[in-house]
Structure formats: C-alpha cells, structure tokens
KOLKOLLUM-873175 format. One record per residue (C-alpha): z, y negated, x negated; residue in three letters. Coordinates in steps of 0.001 Angstrom, whole numbers, padded with zeros to 6 digits, always signed. Example, Ala and Ser with C-alpha at 12.3 -4.5 7.8 and 13.67 -1.06 7.14 Angstrom:
+007800+004500-012300ALA;+007140+001060-013670SER;
//
This chain:
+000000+000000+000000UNK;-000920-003215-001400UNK;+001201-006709-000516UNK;+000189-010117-000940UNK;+002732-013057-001028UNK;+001017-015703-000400UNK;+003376-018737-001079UNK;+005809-017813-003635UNK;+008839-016064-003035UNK;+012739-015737-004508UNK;+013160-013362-007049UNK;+015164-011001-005215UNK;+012657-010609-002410UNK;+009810-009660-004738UNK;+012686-007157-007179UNK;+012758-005289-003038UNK;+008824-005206-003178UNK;+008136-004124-006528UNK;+010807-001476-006770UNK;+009291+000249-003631UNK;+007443+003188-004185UNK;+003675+003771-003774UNK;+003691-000370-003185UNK;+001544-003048-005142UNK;+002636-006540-004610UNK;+000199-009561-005403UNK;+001968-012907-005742UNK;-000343-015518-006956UNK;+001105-019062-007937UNK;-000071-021444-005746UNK;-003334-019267-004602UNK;-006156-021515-002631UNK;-007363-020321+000944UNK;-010235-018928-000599UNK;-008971-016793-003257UNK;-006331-015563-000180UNK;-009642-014623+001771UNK;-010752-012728-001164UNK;-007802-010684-002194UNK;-007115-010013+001657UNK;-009642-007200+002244UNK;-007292-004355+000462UNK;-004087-005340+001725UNK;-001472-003910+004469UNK;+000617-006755+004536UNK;+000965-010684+003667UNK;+003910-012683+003603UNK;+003146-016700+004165UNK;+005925-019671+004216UNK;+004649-022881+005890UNK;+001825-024152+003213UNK;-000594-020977+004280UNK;-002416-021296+007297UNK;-003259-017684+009440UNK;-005972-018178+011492UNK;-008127-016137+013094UNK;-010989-017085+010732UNK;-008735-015586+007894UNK;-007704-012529+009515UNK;-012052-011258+010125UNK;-011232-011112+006035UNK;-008593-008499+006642UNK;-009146-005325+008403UNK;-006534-003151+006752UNK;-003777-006364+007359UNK;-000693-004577+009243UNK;+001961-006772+009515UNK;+002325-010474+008322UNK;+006117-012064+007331UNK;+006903-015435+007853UNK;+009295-016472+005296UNK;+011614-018174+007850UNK;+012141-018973+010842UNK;+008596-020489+012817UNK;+005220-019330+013226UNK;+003295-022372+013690UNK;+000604-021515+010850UNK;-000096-018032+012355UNK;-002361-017415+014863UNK;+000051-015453+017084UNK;-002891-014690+019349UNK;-005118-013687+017224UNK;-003185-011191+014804UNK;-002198-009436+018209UNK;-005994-008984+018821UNK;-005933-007389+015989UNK;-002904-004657+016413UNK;-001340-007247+013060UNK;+002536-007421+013657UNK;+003888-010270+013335UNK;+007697-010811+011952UNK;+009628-013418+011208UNK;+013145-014006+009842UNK;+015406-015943+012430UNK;+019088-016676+011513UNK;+018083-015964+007496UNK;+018244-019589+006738UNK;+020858-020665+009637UNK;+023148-022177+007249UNK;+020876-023926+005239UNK;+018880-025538+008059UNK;+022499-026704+009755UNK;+024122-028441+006458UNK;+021124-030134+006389UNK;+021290-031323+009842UNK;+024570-033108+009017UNK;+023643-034184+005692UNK;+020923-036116+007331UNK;+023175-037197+009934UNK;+025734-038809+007332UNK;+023232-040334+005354UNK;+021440-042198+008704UNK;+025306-042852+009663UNK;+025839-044760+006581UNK;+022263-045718+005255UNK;+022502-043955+001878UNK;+019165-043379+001001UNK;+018274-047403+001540UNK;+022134-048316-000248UNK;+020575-045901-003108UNK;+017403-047777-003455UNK;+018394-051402-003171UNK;+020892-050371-006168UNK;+017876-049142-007613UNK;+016268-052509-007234UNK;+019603-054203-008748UNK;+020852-055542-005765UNK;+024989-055038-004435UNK;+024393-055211-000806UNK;+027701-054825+000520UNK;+027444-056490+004094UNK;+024036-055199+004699UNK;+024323-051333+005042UNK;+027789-051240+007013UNK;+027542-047828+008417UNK;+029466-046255+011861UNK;+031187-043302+011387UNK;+030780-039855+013055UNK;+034939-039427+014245UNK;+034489-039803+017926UNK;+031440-040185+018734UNK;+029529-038121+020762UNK;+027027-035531+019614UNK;+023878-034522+022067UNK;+022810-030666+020757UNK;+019369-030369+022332UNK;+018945-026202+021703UNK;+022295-024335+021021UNK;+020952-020678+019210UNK;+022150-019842+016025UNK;+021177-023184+013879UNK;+022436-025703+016917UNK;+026182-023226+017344UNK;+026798-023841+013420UNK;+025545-027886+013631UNK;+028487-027879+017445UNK;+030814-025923+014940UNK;+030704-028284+011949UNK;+030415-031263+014297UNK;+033463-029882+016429UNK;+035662-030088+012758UNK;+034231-033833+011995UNK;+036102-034393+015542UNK;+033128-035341+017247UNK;+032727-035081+020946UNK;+029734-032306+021479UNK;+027490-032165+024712UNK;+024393-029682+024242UNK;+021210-029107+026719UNK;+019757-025039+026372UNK;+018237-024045+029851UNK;+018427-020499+028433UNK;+022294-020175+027442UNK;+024954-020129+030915UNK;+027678-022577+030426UNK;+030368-020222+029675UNK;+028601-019108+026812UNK;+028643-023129+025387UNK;+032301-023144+026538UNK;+033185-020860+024237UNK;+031586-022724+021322UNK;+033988-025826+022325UNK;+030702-027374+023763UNK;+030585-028918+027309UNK;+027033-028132+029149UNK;+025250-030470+030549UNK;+021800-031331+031504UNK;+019189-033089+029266UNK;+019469-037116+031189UNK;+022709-036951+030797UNK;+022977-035737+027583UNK;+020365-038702+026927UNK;+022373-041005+028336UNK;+025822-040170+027212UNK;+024800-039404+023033UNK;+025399-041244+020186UNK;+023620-038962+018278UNK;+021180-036763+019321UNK;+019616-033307+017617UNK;+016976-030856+018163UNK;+017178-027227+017633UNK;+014718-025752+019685UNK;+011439-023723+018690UNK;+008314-025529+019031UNK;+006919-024261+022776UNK;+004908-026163+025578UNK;+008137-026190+027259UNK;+009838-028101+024385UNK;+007228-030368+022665UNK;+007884-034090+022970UNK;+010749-033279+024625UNK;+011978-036484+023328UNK;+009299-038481+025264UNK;+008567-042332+025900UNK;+010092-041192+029481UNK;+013571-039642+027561UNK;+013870-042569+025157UNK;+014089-045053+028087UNK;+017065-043282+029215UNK;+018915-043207+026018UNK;+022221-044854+024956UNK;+021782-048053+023215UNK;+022474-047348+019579UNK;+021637-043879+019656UNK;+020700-042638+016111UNK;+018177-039481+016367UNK;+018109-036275+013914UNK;+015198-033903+014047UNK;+015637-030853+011214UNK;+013778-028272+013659UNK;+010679-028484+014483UNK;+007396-031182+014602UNK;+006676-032085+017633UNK;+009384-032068+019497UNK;+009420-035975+019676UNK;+006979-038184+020407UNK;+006673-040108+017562UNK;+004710-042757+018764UNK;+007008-043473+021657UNK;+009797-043031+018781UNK;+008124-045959+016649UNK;+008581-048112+019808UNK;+011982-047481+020605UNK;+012849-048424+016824UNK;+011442-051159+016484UNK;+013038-052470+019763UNK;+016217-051832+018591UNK;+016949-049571+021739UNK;+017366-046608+018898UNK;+019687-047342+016138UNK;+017658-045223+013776UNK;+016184-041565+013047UNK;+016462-038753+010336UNK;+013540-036617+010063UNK;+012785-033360+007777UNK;+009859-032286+010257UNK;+006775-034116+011841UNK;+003780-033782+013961UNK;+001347-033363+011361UNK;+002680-032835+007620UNK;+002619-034188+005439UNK;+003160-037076+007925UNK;+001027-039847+005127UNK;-000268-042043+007693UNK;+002842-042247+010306UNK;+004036-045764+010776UNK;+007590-044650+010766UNK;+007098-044668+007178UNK;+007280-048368+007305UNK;+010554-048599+008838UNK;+013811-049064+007389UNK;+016194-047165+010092UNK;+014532-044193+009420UNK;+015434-041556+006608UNK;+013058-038718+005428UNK;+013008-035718+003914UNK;+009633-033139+003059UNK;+010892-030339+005307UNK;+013909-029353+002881UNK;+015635-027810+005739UNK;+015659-024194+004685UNK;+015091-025346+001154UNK;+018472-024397-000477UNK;+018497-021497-003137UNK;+020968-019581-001125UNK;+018293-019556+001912UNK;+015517-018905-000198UNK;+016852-015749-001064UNK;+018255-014227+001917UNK;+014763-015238+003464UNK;+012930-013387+000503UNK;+015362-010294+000621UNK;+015283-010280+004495UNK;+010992-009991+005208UNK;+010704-007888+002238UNK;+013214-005407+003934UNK;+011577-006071+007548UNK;+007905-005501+006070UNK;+008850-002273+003858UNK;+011076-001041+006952UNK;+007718-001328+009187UNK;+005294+000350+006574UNK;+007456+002988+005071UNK;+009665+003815+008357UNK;+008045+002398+011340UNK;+011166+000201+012315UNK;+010483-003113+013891UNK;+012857-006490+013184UNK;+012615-009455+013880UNK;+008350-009322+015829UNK;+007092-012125+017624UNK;+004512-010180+019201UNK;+006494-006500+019713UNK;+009618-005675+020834UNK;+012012-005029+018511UNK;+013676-002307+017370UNK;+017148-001523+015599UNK;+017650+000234+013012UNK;+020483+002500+014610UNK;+018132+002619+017514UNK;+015170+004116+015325UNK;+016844+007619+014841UNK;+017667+007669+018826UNK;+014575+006591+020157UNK;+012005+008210+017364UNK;+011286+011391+019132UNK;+011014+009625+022569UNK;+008245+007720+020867UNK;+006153+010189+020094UNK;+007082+011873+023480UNK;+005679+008686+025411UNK;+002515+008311+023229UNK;+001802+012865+024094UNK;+001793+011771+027500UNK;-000573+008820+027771UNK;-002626+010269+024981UNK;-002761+013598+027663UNK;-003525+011679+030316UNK;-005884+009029+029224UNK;-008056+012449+028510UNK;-007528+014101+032026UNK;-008183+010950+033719UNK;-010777+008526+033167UNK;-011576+005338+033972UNK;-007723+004876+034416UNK;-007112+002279+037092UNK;-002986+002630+036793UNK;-000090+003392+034981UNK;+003741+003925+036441UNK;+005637+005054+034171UNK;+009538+006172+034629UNK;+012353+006719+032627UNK;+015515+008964+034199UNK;+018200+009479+032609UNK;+021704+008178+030848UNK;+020226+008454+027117UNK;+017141+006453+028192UNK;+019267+003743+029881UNK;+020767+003529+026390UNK;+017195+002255+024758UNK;+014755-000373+023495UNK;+012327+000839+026953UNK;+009632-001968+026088UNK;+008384-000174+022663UNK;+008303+003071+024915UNK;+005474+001777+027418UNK;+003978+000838+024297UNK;+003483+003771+022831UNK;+002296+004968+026699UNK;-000275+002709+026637UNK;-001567+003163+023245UNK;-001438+007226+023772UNK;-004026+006650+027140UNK;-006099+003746+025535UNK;-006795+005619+021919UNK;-008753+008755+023284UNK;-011590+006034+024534UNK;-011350+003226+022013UNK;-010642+005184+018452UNK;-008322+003812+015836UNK;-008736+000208+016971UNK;-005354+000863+019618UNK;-001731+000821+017930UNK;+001529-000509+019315UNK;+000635-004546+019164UNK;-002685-005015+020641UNK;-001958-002223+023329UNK;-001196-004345+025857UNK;-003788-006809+025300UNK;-006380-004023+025314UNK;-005151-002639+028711UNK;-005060-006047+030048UNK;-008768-007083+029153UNK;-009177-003342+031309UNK;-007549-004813+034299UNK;-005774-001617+034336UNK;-002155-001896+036703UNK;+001074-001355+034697UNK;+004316-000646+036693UNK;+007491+000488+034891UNK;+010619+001977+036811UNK;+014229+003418+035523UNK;+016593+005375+037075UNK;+019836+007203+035970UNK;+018741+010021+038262UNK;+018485+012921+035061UNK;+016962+015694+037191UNK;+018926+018106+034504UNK;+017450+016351+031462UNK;+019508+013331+029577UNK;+015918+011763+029121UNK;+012478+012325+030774UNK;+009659+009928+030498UNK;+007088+010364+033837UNK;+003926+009261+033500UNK;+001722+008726+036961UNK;-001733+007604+036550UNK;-004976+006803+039291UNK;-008371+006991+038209UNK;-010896+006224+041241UNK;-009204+008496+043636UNK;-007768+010839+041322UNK;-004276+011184+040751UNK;-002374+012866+038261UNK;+001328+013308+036962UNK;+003310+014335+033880UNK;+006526+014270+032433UNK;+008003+015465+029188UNK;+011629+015171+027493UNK;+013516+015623+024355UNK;+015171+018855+023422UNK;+017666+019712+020448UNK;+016206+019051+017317UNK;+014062+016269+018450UNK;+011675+018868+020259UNK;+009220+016988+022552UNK;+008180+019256+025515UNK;+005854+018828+028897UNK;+008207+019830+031568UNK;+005776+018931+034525UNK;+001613+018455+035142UNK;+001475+017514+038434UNK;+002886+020344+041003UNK;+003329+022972+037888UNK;+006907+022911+036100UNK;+006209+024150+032515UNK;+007701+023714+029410UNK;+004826+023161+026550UNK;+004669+021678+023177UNK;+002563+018413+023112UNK;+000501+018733+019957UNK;-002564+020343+019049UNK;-005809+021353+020642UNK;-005126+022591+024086UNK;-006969+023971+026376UNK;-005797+023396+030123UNK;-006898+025878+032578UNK;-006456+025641+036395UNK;-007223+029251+038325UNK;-006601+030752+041550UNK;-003311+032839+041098UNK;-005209+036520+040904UNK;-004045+039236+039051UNK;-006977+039124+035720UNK;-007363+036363+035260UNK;-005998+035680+032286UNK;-007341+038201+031175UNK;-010229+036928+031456UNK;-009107+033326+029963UNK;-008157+035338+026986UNK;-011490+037462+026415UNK;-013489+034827+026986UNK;-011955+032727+024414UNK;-012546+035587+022312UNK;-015999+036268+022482UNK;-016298+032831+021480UNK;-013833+032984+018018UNK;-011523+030917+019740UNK;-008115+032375+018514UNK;-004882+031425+020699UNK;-001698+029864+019174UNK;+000131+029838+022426UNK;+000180+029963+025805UNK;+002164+028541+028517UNK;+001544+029599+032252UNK;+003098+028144+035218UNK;+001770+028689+039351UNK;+002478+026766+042365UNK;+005812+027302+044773UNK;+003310+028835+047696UNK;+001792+030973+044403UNK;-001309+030180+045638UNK;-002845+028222+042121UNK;-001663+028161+038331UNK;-002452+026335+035337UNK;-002505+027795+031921UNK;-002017+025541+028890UNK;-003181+027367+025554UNK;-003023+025808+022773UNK;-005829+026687+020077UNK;-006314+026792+016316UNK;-009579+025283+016425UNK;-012029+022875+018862UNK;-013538+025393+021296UNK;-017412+025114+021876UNK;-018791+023551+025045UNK;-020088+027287+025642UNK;-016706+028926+025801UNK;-016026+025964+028323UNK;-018885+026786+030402UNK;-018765+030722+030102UNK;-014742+029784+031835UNK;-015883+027757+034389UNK;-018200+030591+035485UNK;-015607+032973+036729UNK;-014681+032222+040428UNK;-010937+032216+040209UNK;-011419+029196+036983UNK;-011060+026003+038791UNK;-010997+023477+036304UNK;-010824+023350+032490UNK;-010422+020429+029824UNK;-010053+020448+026703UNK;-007703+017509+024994UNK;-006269+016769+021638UNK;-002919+015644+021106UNK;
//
C-alpha cells in the first residue's frame, strides 16, 4: 500500500506510517498540485491539511485512492461529494486539536480585550501610548458561545474560571446538557443582544454560514467585541466591516476568513481588529496528536477495516469491530444472494431482531446490504461509501426496521426484496465461532453456509429427485461440496442448495431444468 502526505506532517504521525508493514509513505515538502496529480495514480490513501485542495478534478487522477485524512478537524478543501462517488472514505480528526483551537480562542480574546497586538506595534514605532489602548477586562462580562461541541465546552470551561458570565446558542445540544457545563441556554437574538463577547464554534454548513449576518449585527450589544477561531464564513464580513467602522462593534479577532489568505479584505485596514493566519490548531502539541491520530484512523481502515472518525460513512468503534465483524459479512451474503435471484431490484427492507443487534453500529450493516445486491450487476466499482449513492441514482426503495423479537437467534439480519412483481426473502445469523448461516429463503427454513458457488434448486417434493440433481451434476463434472435440503410445511415443494467446487456449465443448467419435478435453478456466487 502506498501513502501520500500531502502537506507535511509531525514526526510522530509519519514514525506510525513508516513502521507499518507492507506500507510506503510519500511525503513531499511542499509538493505543487501537479506533482500531487502525478504521484496520485499508485496510491491507497492521501492525507491533506488545509493548503491541498481535493477536488473532483484531482480525484479522475486516482483510481486506486481509498480513503483520504484530513489532518484536523474540517473538510472544506475536499470534495465530500465527489470522493463518495468514488467509494473514497473520507476521515477526519475531530476533538485531536480541541485544546489547541480553544487556548487560542481566549488568547485572541485577551489580546482584542486589551489591544496587545496594536500596544506591541506602536512600541515598535517608539511611541508610549498609555491612554490610548485602555483595555476592558473579561471578569464579568458576559460571554455569547455560538456552537457548544467539544472546542466551544473547553472555551465555556476556561471562560467559566476567568468568572465570566457564559450564554451559548447550539440548536443540536438540549439545555440540560449546557446546564451541566455551567452554561445557561438560550436562543441566538438573545444571545446577540445580551453578549459582550461573542464566539463561533460551529462547522461551516448552509445552516451556519454568515450566521453572523448584517441582520444579527443590528441586534447586537453596543460594544460587543467578536472572536471567530472556527471556521470562514461564518460571518459576513462585509456586514462586519460596517458594523466596525460604526462603532456599533467594539472590535473583532479573527484566525479564519472567507477566502484565505484574506489579502484584499478591508478589515485589514482597521485598527479594532486583530489577526492571526489560521494558527488555531497550530500548536506542536496539536500537531502531533493530529498526525498520530489519521495515521492510526487511515492504517486502522486499510489494514483492519475499522472506520473512525468518516464524514461520509458511519462510524465504527473499535470495540464494536470484533462484535459486529461477522454480522458484516453476514449482511453483505445476503444482498450479494439476492441481488442475483432478483433482478432489476425495485426494494430493499431489511430487519434486524434481536438483543445483540440492538447492541450495534446498524447503519454500516445496510451498507454492506446494499453493496452485497448492487456488486453482482455493477463489478468492483460498489464498496461501503458510494453504496448508497449508487442505489439512489437506481431509484431503488430502502426501508430499514428493528425489533428485539429474536425468533430463537440473539441476531438475524432479514432481507426482503421486490423486483417487478417478484418477491423474495432471506435471513441469516451468527453462530459460535463467528459462523454466518442462511436460516430462511423464502417459505424454506434451512441452515446453509453463505460462501461459494451454489447452486439453488427448487423441485416438486418426489421421491428421486435428488437423485437426479446429483447425477446430473455428474455427468457434467460438476462435483458437490455440500448440500442442504429443506421442503415446504404442506411438503408439497423443496429447495436444494448445493454448493459446488467449480462454475457449472449452462448445459448442466439446462439438462436440470429438463426434468419435470426441477422447477427453478440459479446459479450464484457468494
């Protein structure tokens, strides 16, 4: 497996990559877009920070890509869309560089408090202006936390010890949760109009962007001083010019803009505002837990198949993986078996019954359902990310269902599907020693291994007839491996499932059909 890294990365993240086995890791200092394009061809994964973009022109230069790592937390410069097109996972590593991005936060908010950096340059410039930078302080005032995950909790926590007052918007966190951080919930106009200080922690999302409009800043506190160490964007920084200049906002700190670098934005002009080149997650300690954190997630996906931390898949855990491993391949048997049986597929339900699959990560499961039915028709091109995608260009109907309901099994995985006005039903489960078994085809309760070349033959219950399955087969080289019969309650039909060493010949097929008690045969691979 080869690696690129595309914009330099800590020490101890590349010591993780190079000290895996069968792995070579490219990292070229400071590589252009073009030599990226031309070194991407023989690689299964790239890891970007913010100065490489992924588009979807890049990724036609990649057909073996896997997986791409952010180094950190957003994914602005990937095309999110496009890699899932693709079946490219996507990971990032939220929380990595928490502590670094929060500090900052406050730094920032001290220094606009007290106007250090413009103190710093007049005494630069030889000047001892006392009266002129008379800052406010931070004890008592209140503190406006637009976005309260893991970056805005530590920025309430550290603001909660300065003995500031701490209001915070999230539409996505109840207000008990924020009670318990010592933060009192409220909604975004009145956290406009009650702040002192306001900052953003929020991703960058049509919901969020300019959040901080023209409309917002008319609403604001006069004085208000305005920190933004998240994400570009999320203020509009034209209406922001406007509101500084005016005097209705004190003054801002930014570390992230619209466009970056930000070289033609009048706010550069201004003296109540305070910059810094995106240094957010820029302190050696995050550097390296972001370096040591996607080279674990990206050798954890390649090597072992465990998902952390995907923007575009469902993650899943490693003390999950061992659980739900087993169940994977179980899901992907059964739409792989159907998707053969049944063609065009029109839809899916799929249940899970159960206590053990109550207990799991369901999402990756339908997945692997999906993938199993789509992969028989469309070839390699079908894995776990661009499953979804592929079945919804097909227009095919998804419904997923749970139940507790075990029907003697601790975990059974039913898959239903319609194909024009064909119906058809299986369902498989997990035995000791992770054995994966068909339990049920339709009416018939079996219990099959789902691998192989198999061979499944529907007759009219009549004593020689399998015989006759068996001599057939025979005449035609076909040897058996094993054989699994099951008949209907009124004993009226049965189905045979035989599983066989080799591909049988359209001949042995035909010389089956032939007999009059042979109602149906297919052949499938799984």
């Amino acid at each position: 497996m080869k690696i690129l890294v595309c914009d330099g990365m800590h020490e101890s993240g590349l010591s993780i990559l190079r000290g895996a086995r069968d792995v070579e890791v490219a990292a070229p200092d400071g590589a252009s877009i073009e030599e990226i394009r031309e070194m991407l061809p023989d690689c299964d994964a790239m890891v970007v920070r913010s100065r490489t973009k992924v588009t979807e022109d890049l990724l036609r230069s990649a057909p073996k890509l896997k997986v791409i790592g952010r180094a950190g937390t957003g994914v602005d410069n990937i095309d999110v869309q496009a890699a899932s097109s693709r079946g490219i996972l996507v990971m990032n590593t939220p929380g990595a560089n928490a502590m670094a991005a929060a500090e900052h936060t406050l730094a920032m908010m001290l220094a606009l408090a007290r106007h250090i950096p413009q103190a710093t340059q007049s005494m630069r410039e030889g000047r001892w202006e006392k009266k002129l930078f008379t800052g406010t302080e931070l004890y008592q005032q209140t503190l406006g936390i637009i976005g309260l995950g893991k970056i805005g909790s530590i920025v309430a926590d550290r603001a909660l010890c300065l003995k500031m007052e701490v209001i915070g918007y999230d539409p996505y966190i109840i207000p008990e949760a924020t009670a318990v951080l010592g933060v009192e919930c409220v909604g975004l106009d009145e956290l406009l109009e009650r702040s002192d200080f306001i900052t953003l922690h929020t991703p960058s999302t049509p919901e969020t962007r300019n959040v901080i409009s023209r409309e917002a800043l008319r609403k604001v506190k006069p004085g208000l001083r305005i920190v933004n160490c998240a994400r570009g964007g999320l203020i509009d920084e034209e209406a922001l010019h406007e509101a500084l200049v005016e005097k209705r906002v004190a003054g801002a700190a930014l570390d992230v803009f619209a466009q970056e670098p930000p070289t033609e934005s009048p706010l550069l002009r201004l003296q109540n505002v305070i910059f810094t080149p995106h240094l957010g997650a820029s302190s050696v300690q995050a550097q390296a837990n972001v370096a040591r954190t996607i080279a674990s997630q990206i050798l954890d996906y390649l090597q072992l198949g465990i998902i952390r931390n995907a923007v575009n898949f469902p993650s899943i855990r490693a003390k999950d993986y061992e659980r739900i491993r087993p169940y994977l391949g179980l899901a992907e048997a059964l739409g792989r078996l159907q998707g053969q049986l049944f063609t065009p597929v029109q839809r899916i339900e799929i249940e899970y019954s159960g206590p053990e699959l109550q207990e799991l990560p369901l999402q990756p499961l339908t997945q692997m359902v999906v993938k199993g039915l789509l992969e028989p028709v469309l070839g390699e091109k079908v894995n776990l990310v661009n499953a979804p995608l592929l079945l919804k260009e097909r227009q095919v109907e998804l419904v997923t269902t749970t139940t507790s309901h075990s029907r003697g099994y601790t975990g059974l995985i039913s898959v239903r599907v319609r194909a024009g006005d064909q119906e058809g039903a299986a369902a498989g489960t997990v035995f000791q020693h992770d054995e994966v078994r068909l339990v049920r085809l339709n009416s018939y309760r079996l219990e099959a291994e789902l691998e192989g070349i198999n061979l499944i033959v529907q007759n009219l219950d009549k004593p020689g007839t399998i015989g006759v399955i068996g001599t057939t087969l025979g005449e035609h080289q076909v040897n058996i491996a094993n054989m699994h019969l099951s008949r209907t309650p009124d004993q009226d039909r049965a189905i045979a499932i035989i599983r066989i060493d080799h591909e049988a010949p359209l001949r042995a097929l035909d010389d089956l059909l032939s007999h009059p008690n042979i109602l149906t045969v297919q052949q499938v691979r799984l």
